[in-house]
N, C-alpha and C positions, 0 to 999 in steps of 0.2 A: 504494500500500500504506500500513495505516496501525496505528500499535497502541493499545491502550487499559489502561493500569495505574490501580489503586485505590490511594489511598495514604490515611494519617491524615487528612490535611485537604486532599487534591485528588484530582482525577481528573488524570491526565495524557494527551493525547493524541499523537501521533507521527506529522505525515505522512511521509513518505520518497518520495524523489522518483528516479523509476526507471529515469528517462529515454523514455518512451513517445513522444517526439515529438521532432524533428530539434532541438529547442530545446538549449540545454548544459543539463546537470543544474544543480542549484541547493542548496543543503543543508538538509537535514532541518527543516522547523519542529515544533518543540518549545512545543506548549497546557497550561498550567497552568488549569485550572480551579479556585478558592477559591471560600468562599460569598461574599465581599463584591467579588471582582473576578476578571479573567483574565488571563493573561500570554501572551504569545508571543514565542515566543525563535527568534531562526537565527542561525549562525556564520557568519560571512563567511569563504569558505573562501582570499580569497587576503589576509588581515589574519589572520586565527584569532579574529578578535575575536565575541562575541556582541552579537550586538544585542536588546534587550528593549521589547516595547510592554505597555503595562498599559491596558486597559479597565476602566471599572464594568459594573456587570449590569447599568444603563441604554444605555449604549453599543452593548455586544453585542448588547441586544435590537433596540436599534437598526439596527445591522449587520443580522443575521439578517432582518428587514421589510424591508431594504432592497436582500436580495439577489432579493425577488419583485416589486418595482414599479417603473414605466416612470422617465424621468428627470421631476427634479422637485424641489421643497424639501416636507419635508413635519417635521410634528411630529406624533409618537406620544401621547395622551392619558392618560395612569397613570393607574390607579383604586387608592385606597387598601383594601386590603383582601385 
């Protein structure tokens, strides 16, 4: 399950984790979408602490390409414009 809020200057997204598989549940990651970068947040449920990674939008694009291709090292080619 997952939610999606509009706010001033993000999207935010919300997986929640439901427990669908024998695995222990995990806690909720928490997607900041900004125009110049992205966050993602989870609480470590036995510290209460959050943890935060910050991506650019070169990264995540990166990310995203790199969840459709075999293993390998690759570099993505930017076009200005």
């Amino acid at each position: 399950m997952f939610t999606i809020e509009h706010e001033f200057d993000a999207t935010i997204v919300t997986l929640i984790d439901e427990g669908e598989s024998e695995m222990p549940l995990t806690g909720d990651v928490i997607i900041h979408a900004f125009e110049e970068c992205v966050t993602i947040e989870q609480t470590d449920p036995d510290t209460d602490e959050t943890m935060r990674i910050t991506l650019s939008t070169s990264q995540l694009a990166d990310l995203a390409a790199a969840l459709d291709l075999p293993e390998g090292s690759y570099r993505i080619e930017r076009r200005e414009g």
